[in-house]
N, C-alpha and C positions, 0 to 999 in steps of 0.2 A: 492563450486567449486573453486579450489584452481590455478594457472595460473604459470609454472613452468619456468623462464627465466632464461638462460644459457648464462652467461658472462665472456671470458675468463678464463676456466675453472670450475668457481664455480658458483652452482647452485642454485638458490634461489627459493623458494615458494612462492607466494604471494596472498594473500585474494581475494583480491578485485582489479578490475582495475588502482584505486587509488593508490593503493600501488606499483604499475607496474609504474607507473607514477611519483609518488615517488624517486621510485629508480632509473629509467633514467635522472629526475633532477639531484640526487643526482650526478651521474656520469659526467653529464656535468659539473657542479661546479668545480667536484675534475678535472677533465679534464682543468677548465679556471683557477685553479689555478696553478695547475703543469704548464701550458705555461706561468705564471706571473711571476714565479718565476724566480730571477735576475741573471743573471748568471755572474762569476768570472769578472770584470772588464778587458779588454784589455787594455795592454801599446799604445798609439796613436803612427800611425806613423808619422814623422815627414814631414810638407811640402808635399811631393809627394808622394804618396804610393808604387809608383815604384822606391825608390830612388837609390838602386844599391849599397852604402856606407857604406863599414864594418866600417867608423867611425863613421856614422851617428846612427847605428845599436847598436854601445855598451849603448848609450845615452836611448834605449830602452828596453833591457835586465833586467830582474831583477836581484837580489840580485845574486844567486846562479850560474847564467852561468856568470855573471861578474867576478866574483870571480875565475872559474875556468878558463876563459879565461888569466886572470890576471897572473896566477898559470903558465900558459904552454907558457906568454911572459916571463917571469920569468926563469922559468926551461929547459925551449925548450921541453924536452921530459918527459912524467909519463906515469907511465905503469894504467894502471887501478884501482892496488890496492893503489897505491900510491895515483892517486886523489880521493877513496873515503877516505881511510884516513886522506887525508887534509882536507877535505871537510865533514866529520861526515859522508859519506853514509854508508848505510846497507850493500848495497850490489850492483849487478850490475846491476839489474833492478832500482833499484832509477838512479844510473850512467845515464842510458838509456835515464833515462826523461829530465836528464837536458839535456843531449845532444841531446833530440830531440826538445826541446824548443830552442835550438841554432836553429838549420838546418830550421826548419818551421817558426820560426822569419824572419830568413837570406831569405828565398825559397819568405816569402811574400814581404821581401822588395826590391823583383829586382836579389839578388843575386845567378845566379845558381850552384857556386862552392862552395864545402864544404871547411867552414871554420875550419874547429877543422876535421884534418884528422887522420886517426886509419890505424896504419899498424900492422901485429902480422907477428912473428914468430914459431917454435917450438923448445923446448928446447930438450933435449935428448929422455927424455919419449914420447914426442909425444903433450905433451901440449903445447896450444896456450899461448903465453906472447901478448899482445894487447899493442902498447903504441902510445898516441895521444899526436898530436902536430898540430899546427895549420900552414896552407896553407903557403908557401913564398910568394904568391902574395898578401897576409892581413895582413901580423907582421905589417909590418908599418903602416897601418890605423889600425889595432889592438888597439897598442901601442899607437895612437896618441888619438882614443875616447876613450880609459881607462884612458886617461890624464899622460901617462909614460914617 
């Protein structure tokens, strides 16, 4: 007599009690190790969690949205091809991520205006030109925790 258990999706046969028992061990395990597993380190916030300080903020930023920030104190304005070509990206979903690692850094540290802002236009065909530059009320704290 054979004991047929049906576990998302896939279906298993099993002999004997034992083996039903077995395999629900098993699944715990995989289960208590998949929640062990460590996930990507976060950058600490500094002091206050809620600290509100786009200078305070650069000091936590990794590599790649420093950089682009750096880029648009720099330049004032890049259109989107322009910063993933400074920047090695693909394309514009990589784009996407660093700048949403801005905004969800910034969102958690107190700050509710966007600091790296995106306006487009369209050019004659009808295409968007996208180009971002960062808030007037943060160049100066910008500038000041990028150390410029």
């Amino acid at each position: 007599m054979g004991f047929k258990v049906n576990y998302r999706g896939l279906e298993v046969t099993c002999e004997t009690p034992e083996d039903v028992d077995a395999l629900a061990e098993r699944v715990r395990l995989v289960r208590a190790h998949r929640d062990a597993i460590e996930r990507s380190p976060r950058y600490p916030l500094f002091d206050n969690p809620k600290h509100g300080s786009a200078k305070i903020l650069m000091k936590e930023l990794s590599e790649q949205p420093r950089k682009l920030l750096k880029l648009l104190i720099e330049r004032g304005k890049l259109t989107d091809a322009e910063i993933r070509e400074l920047l090695g990206l693909q394309n514009n979903k990589a784009l996407a991520g660093v700048m949403t690692g801005i905004s969800k850094r910034a969102k958690k540290a107190g700050i509710n205006k966007a600091i790296v802002e995106k306006a487009f236009k369209r050019n004659g065909t009808g295409e968007r030109l996208y180009q971002y530059s960062i808030g007037s009320q943060f160049v100066d704290e910008v500038r000041s925790g990028l150390g410029m």
